[in-house]
C-alpha positions as CSV (number, residue, x, y, z in Angstrom):
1,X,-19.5,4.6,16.4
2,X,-17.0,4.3,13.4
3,X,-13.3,3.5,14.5
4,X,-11.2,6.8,13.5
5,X,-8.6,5.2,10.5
6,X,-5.3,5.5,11.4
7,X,-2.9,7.6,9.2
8,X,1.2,7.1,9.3
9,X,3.3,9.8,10.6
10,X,6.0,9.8,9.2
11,X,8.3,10.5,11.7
12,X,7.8,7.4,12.8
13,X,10.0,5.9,10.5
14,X,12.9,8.1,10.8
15,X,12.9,7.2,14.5
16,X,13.0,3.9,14.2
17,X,14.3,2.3,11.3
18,X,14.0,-1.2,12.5
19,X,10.7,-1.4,11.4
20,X,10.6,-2.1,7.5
21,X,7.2,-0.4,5.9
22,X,5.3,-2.9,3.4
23,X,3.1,-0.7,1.2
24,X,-0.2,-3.1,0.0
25,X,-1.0,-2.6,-3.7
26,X,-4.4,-3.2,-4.3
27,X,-4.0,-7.0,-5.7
28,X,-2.6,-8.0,-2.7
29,X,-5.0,-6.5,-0.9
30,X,-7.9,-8.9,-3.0
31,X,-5.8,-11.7,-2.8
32,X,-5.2,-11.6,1.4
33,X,-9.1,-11.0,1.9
34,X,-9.5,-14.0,-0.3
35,X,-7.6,-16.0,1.8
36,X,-4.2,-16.0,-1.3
37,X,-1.8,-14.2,0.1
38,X,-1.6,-15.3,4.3
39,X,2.0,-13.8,4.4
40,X,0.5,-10.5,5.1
41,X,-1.1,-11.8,8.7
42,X,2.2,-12.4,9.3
43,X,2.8,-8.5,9.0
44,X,0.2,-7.4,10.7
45,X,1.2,-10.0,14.0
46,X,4.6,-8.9,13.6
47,X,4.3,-4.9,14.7
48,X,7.8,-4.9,16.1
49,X,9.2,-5.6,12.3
50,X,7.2,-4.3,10.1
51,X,4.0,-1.7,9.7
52,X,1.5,-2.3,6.5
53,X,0.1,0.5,4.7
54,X,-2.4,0.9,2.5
55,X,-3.1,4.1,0.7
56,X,-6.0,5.7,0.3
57,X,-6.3,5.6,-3.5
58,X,-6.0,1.5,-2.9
59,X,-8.9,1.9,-0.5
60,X,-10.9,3.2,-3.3
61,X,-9.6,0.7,-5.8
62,X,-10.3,-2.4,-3.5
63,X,-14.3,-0.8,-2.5
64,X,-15.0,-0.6,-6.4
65,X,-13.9,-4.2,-7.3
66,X,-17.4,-5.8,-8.4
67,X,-16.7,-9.2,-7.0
68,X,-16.0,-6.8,-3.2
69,X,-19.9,-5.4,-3.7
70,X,-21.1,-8.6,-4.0
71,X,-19.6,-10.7,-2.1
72,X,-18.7,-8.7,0.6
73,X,-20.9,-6.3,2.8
74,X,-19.9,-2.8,3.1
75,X,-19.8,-3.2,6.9
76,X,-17.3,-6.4,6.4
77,X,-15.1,-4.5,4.3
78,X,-14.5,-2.2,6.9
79,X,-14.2,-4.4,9.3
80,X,-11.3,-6.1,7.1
81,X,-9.5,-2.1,6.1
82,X,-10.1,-1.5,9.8
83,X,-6.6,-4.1,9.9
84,X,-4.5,-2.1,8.3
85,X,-2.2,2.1,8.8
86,X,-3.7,4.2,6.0
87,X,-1.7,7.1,4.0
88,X,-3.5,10.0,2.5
89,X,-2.7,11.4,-0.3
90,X,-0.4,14.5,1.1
91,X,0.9,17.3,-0.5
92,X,4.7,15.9,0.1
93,X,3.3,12.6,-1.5
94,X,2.1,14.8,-4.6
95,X,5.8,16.6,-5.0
96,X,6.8,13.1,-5.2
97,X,4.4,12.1,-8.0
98,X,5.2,15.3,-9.7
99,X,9.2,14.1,-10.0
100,X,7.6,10.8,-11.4
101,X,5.2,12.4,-13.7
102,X,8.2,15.5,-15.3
103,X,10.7,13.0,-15.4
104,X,8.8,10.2,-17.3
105,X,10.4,7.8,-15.2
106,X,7.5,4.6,-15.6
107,X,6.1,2.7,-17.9
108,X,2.8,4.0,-19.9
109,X,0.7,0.7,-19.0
110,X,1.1,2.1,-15.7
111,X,-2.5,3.9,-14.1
112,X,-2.2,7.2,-12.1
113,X,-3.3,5.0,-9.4
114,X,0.0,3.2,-9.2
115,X,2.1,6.3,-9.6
116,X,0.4,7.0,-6.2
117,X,1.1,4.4,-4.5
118,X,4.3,4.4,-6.0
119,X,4.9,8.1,-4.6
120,X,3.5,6.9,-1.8
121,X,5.7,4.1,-1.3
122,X,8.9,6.3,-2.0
123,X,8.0,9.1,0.5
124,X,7.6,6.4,3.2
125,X,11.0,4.7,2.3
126,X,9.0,1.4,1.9
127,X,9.0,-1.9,0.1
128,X,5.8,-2.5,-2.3
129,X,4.1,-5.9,-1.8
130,X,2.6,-6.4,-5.1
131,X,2.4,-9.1,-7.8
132,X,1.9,-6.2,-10.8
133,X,5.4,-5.6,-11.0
134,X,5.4,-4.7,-14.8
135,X,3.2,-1.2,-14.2
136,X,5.6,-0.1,-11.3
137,X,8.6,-0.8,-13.6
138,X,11.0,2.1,-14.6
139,X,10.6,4.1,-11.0
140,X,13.9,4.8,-9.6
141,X,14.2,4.0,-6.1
142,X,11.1,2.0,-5.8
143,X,11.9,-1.3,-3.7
144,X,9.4,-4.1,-4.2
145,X,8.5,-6.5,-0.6
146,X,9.4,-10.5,-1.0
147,X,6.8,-12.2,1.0
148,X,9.7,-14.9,0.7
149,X,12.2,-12.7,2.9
150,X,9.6,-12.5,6.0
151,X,12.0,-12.0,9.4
C-alpha cells in the first residue's frame, strides 16, 4: 500500500512560530539525494525547529531529471520524497503567484516553476533553500534559507 503524502496546513505555522519552514527548490533536492547537500538531514532530524517542504511542482521537476530515471528506480524515489511535507499548488498559493506575475516583480530568466515555489514559499512565511538565487531575484518578501545558520 502507498504511504498517503503529507500536505502542510497551514495553520500550523501560525500556531507555532518557533518552527522556521525551509522550502526545498529542486537543486537542492538533487544535490541532498546525491549525498551534496547533508545539512538538510539535519532538518528533517530536527522537527522541533524546523519543517521542510517541497512543493509539488518540485516533485515533478526532480521525477523528470534524466540522471533521476536512470539512476534511480521509481520505487527509490519514492521512498526518498516519502522524507519530506509536500504543498499543493492551492488556490491561495495561485493569488499569490498572480501578485508576482501583474506586478512583474522577478527576473525574466526565472521559469514559472520557480514563481511557484516562490508563491509557495511566501504563502508559507518560509525561507527558500536553494543555490539558484539569481532566478528568485526581484520577489519582494522572499527570504532565502542559510544552511550555514542551522540552530
Amino acid at each position: 500500500m502507498e504511504k498517503e503524502r503529507e500536505e502542510v496546513p497551514r495553520e500550523s505555522f501560525e500556531r507555532d512560530h518557533s518552527v522556521r519552514t525551509v522550502v526545498l527548490d529542486t537543486d537542492v533536492l538533487i544535490d541532498h539525494a546525491h549525498r551534496l547537500a547533508p545539512w538538510i538531514n539535519e532538518i528533517l532530524k530536527d522537527r522541533n525547529n524546523y519543517i521542510a517542504i517541497v512543493p509539488t511542482v518540485v516533485v515533478a521537476e526532480y521525477l523528470t531529471t534524466q540522471e533521476e530515471e536512470i539512476k534511480i528506480s521509481a520505487e527509490r524515489s519514492k521512498k526518498y520524497l516519502a522524507l519530506f511535507h509536500f504543498q499543493d499548488f492551492t488556490y491561495n498559493i495561485a493569488e499569490v503567484l498572480g501578485r508576482i506575475l501583474r506586478r512583474k516583480t522577478y527576473v525574466q530568466e526565472a521559469s514559472f516553476a520557480d514563481l511557484i515555489i516562490a508563491s509557495t514559499c511566501l504563502y508559507l512565511d518560509g525561507e527558500l533553500a536553494t543555490r539558484n538565487k539569481k532566478d528568485f531575484a526581484k520577489i519582494p518578501h522572499l527570504r532565502f534559507f542559510d544552511p550555514k545558520n542551522l540552530l
